[in-house]
TORKOL-4160 file (C-alpha; in steps of 0.2 Angstrom, whole numbers, padded with zeros to 4 digits, m for minus):
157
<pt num="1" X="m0038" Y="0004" Z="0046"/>
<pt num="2" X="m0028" Y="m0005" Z="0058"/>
<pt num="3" X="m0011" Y="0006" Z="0058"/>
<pt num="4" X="m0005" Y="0004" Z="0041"/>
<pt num="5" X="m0008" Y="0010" Z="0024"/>
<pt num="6" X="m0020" Y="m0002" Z="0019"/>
<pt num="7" X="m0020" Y="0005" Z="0000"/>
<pt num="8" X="m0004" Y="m0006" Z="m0001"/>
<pt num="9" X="m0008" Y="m0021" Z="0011"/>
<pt num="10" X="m0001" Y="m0031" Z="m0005"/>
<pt num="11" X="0017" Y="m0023" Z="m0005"/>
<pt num="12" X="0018" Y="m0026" Z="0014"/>
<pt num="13" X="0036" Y="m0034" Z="0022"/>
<pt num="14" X="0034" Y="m0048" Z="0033"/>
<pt num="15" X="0036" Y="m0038" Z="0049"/>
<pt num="16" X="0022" Y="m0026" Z="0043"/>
<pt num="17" X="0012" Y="m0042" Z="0040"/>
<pt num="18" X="0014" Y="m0048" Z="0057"/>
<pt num="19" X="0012" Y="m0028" Z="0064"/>
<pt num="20" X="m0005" Y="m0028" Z="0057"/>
<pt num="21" X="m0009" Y="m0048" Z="0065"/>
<pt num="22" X="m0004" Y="m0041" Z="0081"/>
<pt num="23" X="m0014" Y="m0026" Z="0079"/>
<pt num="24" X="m0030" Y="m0038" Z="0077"/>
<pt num="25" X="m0040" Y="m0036" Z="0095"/>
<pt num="26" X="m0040" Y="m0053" Z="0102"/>
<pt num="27" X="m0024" Y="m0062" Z="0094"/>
<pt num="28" X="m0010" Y="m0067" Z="0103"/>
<pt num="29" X="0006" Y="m0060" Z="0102"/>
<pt num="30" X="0013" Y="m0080" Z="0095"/>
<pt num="31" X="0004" Y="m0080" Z="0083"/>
<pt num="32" X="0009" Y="m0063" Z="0074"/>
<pt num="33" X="0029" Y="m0072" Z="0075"/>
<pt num="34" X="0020" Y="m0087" Z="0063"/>
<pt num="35" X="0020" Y="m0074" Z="0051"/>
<pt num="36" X="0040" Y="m0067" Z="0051"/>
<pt num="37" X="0044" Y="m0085" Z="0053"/>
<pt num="38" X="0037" Y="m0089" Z="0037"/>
<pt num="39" X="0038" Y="m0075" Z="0028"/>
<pt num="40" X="0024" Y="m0071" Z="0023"/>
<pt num="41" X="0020" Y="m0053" Z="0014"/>
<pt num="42" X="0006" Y="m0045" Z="0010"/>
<pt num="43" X="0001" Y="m0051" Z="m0005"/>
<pt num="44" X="0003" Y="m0068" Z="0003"/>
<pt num="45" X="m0010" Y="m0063" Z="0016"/>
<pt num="46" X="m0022" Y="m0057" Z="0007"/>
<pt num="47" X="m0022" Y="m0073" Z="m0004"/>
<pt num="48" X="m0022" Y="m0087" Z="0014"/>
<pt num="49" X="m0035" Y="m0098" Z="0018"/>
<pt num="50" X="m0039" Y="m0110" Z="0031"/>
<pt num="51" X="m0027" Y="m0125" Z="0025"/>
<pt num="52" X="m0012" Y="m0109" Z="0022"/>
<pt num="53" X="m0016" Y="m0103" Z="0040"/>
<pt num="54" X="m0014" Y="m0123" Z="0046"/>
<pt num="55" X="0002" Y="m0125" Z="0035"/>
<pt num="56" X="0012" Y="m0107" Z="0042"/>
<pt num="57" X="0007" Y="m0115" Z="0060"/>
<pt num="58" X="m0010" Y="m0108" Z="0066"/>
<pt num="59" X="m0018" Y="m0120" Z="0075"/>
<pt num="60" X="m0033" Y="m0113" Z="0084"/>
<pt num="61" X="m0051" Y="m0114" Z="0075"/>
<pt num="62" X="m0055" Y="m0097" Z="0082"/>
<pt num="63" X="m0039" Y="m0087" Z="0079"/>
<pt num="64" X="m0040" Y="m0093" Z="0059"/>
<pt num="65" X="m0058" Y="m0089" Z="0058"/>
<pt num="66" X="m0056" Y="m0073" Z="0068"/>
<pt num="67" X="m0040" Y="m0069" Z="0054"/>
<pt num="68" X="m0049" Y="m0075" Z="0040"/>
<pt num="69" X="m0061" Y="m0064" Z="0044"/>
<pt num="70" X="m0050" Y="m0050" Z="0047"/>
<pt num="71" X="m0042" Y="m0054" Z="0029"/>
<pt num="72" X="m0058" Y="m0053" Z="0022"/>
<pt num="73" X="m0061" Y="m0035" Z="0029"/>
<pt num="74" X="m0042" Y="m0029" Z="0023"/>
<pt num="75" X="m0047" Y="m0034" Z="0005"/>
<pt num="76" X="m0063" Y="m0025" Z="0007"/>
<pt num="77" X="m0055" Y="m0010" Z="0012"/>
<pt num="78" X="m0040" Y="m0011" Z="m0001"/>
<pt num="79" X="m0052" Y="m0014" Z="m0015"/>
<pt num="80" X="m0065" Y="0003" Z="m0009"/>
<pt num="81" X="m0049" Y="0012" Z="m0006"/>
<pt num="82" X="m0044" Y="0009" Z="m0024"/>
<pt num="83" X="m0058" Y="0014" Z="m0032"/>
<pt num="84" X="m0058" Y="0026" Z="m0021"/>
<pt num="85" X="m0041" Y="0033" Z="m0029"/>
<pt num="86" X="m0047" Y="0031" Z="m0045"/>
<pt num="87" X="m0064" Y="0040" Z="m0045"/>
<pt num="88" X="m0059" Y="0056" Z="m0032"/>
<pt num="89" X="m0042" Y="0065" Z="m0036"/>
<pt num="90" X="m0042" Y="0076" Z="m0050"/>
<pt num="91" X="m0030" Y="0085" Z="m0042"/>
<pt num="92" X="m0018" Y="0070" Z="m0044"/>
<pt num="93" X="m0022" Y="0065" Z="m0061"/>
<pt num="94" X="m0019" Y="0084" Z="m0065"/>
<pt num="95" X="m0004" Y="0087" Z="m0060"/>
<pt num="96" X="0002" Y="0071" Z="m0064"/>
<pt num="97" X="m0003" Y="0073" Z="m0084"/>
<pt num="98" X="0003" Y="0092" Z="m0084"/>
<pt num="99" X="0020" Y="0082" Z="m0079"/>
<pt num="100" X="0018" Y="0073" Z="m0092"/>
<pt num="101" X="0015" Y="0084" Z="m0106"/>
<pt num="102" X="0029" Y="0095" Z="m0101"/>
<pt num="103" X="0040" Y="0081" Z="m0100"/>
<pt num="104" X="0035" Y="0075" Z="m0115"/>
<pt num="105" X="0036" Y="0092" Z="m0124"/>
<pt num="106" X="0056" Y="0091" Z="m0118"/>
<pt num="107" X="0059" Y="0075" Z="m0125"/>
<pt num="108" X="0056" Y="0087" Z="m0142"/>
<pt num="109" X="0068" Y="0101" Z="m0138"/>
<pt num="110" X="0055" Y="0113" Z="m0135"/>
<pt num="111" X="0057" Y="0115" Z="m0116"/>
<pt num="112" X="0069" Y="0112" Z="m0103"/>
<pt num="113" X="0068" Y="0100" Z="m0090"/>
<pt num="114" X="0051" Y="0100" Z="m0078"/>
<pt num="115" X="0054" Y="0100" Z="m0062"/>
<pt num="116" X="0043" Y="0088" Z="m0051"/>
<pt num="117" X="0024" Y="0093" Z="m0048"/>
<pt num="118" X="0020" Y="0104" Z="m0036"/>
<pt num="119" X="0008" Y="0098" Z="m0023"/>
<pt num="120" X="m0001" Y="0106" Z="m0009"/>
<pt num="121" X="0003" Y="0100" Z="0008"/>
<pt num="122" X="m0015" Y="0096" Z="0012"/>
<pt num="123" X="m0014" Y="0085" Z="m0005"/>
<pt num="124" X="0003" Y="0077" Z="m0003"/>
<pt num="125" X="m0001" Y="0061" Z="0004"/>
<pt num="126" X="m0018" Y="0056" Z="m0008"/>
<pt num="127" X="m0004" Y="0063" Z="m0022"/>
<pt num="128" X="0010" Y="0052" Z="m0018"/>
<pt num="129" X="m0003" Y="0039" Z="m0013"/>
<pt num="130" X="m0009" Y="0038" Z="m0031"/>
<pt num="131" X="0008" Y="0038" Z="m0039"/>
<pt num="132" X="0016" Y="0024" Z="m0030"/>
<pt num="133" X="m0003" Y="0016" Z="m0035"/>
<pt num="134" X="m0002" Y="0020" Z="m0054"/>
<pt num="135" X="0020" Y="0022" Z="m0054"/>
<pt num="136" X="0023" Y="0006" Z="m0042"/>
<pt num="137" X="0042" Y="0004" Z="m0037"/>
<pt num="138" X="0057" Y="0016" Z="m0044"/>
<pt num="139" X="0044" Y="0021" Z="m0057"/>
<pt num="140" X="0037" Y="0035" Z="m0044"/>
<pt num="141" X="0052" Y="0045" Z="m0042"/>
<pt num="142" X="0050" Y="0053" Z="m0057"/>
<pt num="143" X="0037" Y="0061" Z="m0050"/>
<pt num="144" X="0043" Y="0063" Z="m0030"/>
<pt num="145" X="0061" Y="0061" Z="m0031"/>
<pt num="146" X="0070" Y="0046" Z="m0023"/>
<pt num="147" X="0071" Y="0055" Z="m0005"/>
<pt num="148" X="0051" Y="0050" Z="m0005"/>
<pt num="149" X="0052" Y="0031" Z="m0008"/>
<pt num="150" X="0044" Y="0023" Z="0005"/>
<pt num="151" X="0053" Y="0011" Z="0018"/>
<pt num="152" X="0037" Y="0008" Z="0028"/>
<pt num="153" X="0018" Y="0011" Z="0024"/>
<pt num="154" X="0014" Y="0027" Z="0030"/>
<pt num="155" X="m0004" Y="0027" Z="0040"/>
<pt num="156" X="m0017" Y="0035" Z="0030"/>
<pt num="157" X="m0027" Y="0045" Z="0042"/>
Protein backbone atom coordinates (compact mmCIF):
# COMPACT_ATOMS: atom_id res chain seq x y z
CA UNK A 1 0.00 0.00 0.00
CA UNK A 2 2.07 2.79 1.13
CA UNK A 3 5.32 2.23 -1.18
CA UNK A 4 6.48 -0.97 0.06
CA UNK A 5 5.94 -4.58 -0.26
CA UNK A 6 3.59 -5.03 2.29
CA UNK A 7 3.49 -9.06 1.83
CA UNK A 8 6.83 -8.69 3.82
CA UNK A 9 6.19 -5.78 6.20
CA UNK A 10 7.69 -8.37 8.90
CA UNK A 11 11.15 -8.67 7.11
CA UNK A 12 11.47 -4.81 6.92
CA UNK A 13 14.95 -2.97 7.98
CA UNK A 14 14.64 -0.14 10.23
CA UNK A 15 14.94 2.37 7.49
CA UNK A 16 12.18 0.74 5.59
CA UNK A 17 10.21 0.83 8.87
CA UNK A 18 10.75 4.44 9.25
CA UNK A 19 10.13 4.93 5.16
CA UNK A 20 6.74 3.56 5.54
CA UNK A 21 6.18 6.03 8.99
CA UNK A 22 7.15 8.92 6.89
CA UNK A 23 5.04 7.76 4.09
CA UNK A 24 1.92 7.93 6.64
CA UNK A 25 -0.10 11.36 5.49
CA UNK A 26 -0.06 13.59 8.51
CA UNK A 27 3.29 12.31 10.51
CA UNK A 28 6.10 14.41 11.03
CA UNK A 29 9.24 13.76 9.56
CA UNK A 30 10.75 13.25 13.78
CA UNK A 31 8.82 10.93 14.35
CA UNK A 32 9.81 8.50 11.34
CA UNK A 33 13.88 8.99 13.08
CA UNK A 34 12.22 7.34 16.59
CA UNK A 35 12.18 4.50 14.50
CA UNK A 36 16.06 4.17 13.07
CA UNK A 37 16.95 5.41 16.49
CA UNK A 38 15.51 2.51 17.96
CA UNK A 39 15.77 0.03 15.59
CA UNK A 40 12.91 -1.18 15.16
CA UNK A 41 12.01 -3.66 12.11
CA UNK A 42 9.06 -4.79 10.86
CA UNK A 43 8.14 -7.45 12.84
CA UNK A 44 8.67 -5.12 15.75
CA UNK A 45 6.02 -2.76 14.22
CA UNK A 46 3.61 -4.71 13.52
CA UNK A 47 3.66 -6.16 17.23
CA UNK A 48 3.88 -2.18 19.01
CA UNK A 49 1.38 -0.76 21.11
CA UNK A 50 0.65 2.31 22.91
CA UNK A 51 2.96 1.90 25.91
CA UNK A 52 5.88 0.53 22.90
CA UNK A 53 5.05 3.75 21.03
CA UNK A 54 5.58 5.88 24.48
CA UNK A 55 8.94 3.78 25.39
CA UNK A 56 10.67 4.25 21.52
CA UNK A 57 9.84 8.21 22.22
CA UNK A 58 6.31 8.98 20.61
CA UNK A 59 4.76 11.39 22.64
CA UNK A 60 1.79 12.74 21.02
CA UNK A 61 -1.75 11.03 21.80
CA UNK A 62 -2.78 11.64 18.14
CA UNK A 63 0.29 10.60 16.28
CA UNK A 64 0.29 7.04 18.35
CA UNK A 65 -3.31 6.62 17.61
CA UNK A 66 -3.14 7.78 14.02
CA UNK A 67 0.16 4.98 13.85
CA UNK A 68 -1.73 2.49 15.66
CA UNK A 69 -4.23 2.86 13.50
CA UNK A 70 -2.11 2.66 10.53
CA UNK A 71 -0.47 -0.63 12.14
CA UNK A 72 -3.67 -2.00 12.31
CA UNK A 73 -4.45 -1.54 8.53
CA UNK A 74 -0.63 -3.03 7.45
CA UNK A 75 -1.58 -6.29 9.34
CA UNK A 76 -4.78 -6.27 7.59
CA UNK A 77 -3.26 -5.89 4.45
CA UNK A 78 -0.37 -8.34 5.15
CA UNK A 79 -2.74 -11.04 6.35
CA UNK A 80 -5.33 -10.71 2.91
CA UNK A 81 -2.26 -10.45 0.92
CA UNK A 82 -1.17 -13.86 2.28
CA UNK A 83 -4.07 -15.68 1.74
CA UNK A 84 -4.08 -13.97 -1.06
CA UNK A 85 -0.78 -15.83 -2.29
CA UNK A 86 -1.96 -18.97 -0.94
CA UNK A 87 -5.43 -19.32 -2.67
CA UNK A 88 -4.65 -17.60 -6.40
CA UNK A 89 -1.14 -18.72 -8.13
CA UNK A 90 -1.32 -21.87 -9.52
CA UNK A 91 1.01 -20.89 -11.76
CA UNK A 92 3.55 -20.62 -8.90
CA UNK A 93 2.71 -23.56 -7.04
CA UNK A 94 3.33 -25.31 -10.68
CA UNK A 95 6.12 -24.40 -11.46
CA UNK A 96 7.62 -24.49 -8.38
CA UNK A 97 6.50 -28.51 -7.78
CA UNK A 98 7.66 -29.36 -11.55
CA UNK A 99 11.13 -28.00 -9.85
CA UNK A 100 10.80 -29.97 -7.46
CA UNK A 101 10.05 -33.24 -9.02
CA UNK A 102 12.82 -32.86 -11.38
CA UNK A 103 15.10 -31.95 -8.79
CA UNK A 104 14.08 -34.68 -6.99
CA UNK A 105 14.24 -37.12 -9.91
CA UNK A 106 18.11 -36.12 -10.14
CA UNK A 107 18.89 -36.56 -6.69
CA UNK A 108 18.18 -40.57 -8.10
CA UNK A 109 20.45 -40.40 -11.12
CA UNK A 110 17.78 -40.29 -13.62
CA UNK A 111 18.27 -36.82 -14.84
CA UNK A 112 20.62 -33.99 -15.03
CA UNK A 113 20.50 -31.01 -13.13
CA UNK A 114 17.05 -28.72 -13.63
CA UNK A 115 17.62 -25.54 -14.37
CA UNK A 116 15.68 -22.86 -12.39
CA UNK A 117 11.80 -22.54 -13.48
CA UNK A 118 10.84 -20.52 -16.08
CA UNK A 119 8.51 -17.81 -15.46
CA UNK A 120 6.57 -15.51 -17.61
CA UNK A 121 7.55 -11.85 -17.23
CA UNK A 122 3.87 -10.82 -16.43
CA UNK A 123 4.12 -13.57 -13.62
CA UNK A 124 7.71 -12.91 -12.34
CA UNK A 125 6.88 -10.89 -9.34
CA UNK A 126 3.71 -13.00 -7.81
CA UNK A 127 6.27 -16.00 -8.58
CA UNK A 128 9.22 -14.59 -6.67
CA UNK A 129 6.72 -13.06 -4.27
CA UNK A 130 5.59 -16.66 -3.33
CA UNK A 131 8.95 -18.11 -3.13
CA UNK A 132 10.54 -15.67 -0.71
CA UNK A 133 6.89 -16.42 1.08
CA UNK A 134 7.09 -20.25 1.32
CA UNK A 135 11.48 -20.44 0.66
CA UNK A 136 12.23 -17.33 3.24
CA UNK A 137 16.04 -16.30 3.18
CA UNK A 138 18.84 -18.15 1.14
CA UNK A 139 16.35 -20.93 0.75
CA UNK A 140 14.70 -19.07 -2.39
CA UNK A 141 17.78 -19.13 -4.50
CA UNK A 142 17.19 -22.31 -5.38
CA UNK A 143 14.55 -21.28 -7.17
CA UNK A 144 15.86 -17.65 -8.54
CA UNK A 145 19.43 -17.67 -8.30
CA UNK A 146 21.37 -15.44 -5.79
CA UNK A 147 21.45 -12.36 -8.35
CA UNK A 148 17.46 -12.06 -7.27
CA UNK A 149 17.68 -11.89 -3.46
CA UNK A 150 16.24 -9.01 -2.41
CA UNK A 151 18.06 -5.81 -0.68
CA UNK A 152 14.90 -3.76 -0.42
CA UNK A 153 11.08 -4.65 -0.84
CA UNK A 154 10.21 -4.24 -4.14
CA UNK A 155 6.63 -2.24 -4.40
CA UNK A 156 3.99 -4.57 -5.36
CA UNK A 157 1.95 -2.74 -7.83
Amino acid sequence: EQGCDNVRAKEWTPAQVAEWVRSVEGMQEDVSNLFIENEINGSELLALDRDGMKDIGVKRVGTICLLLEEIGALKEKVNKDNVTLIEHSPYCFGKILDFLRVKHLCSLGLCREPTRPSVCEHKRDMFETVVRYYFPGESSTLFMGIENMPSMPKTMG
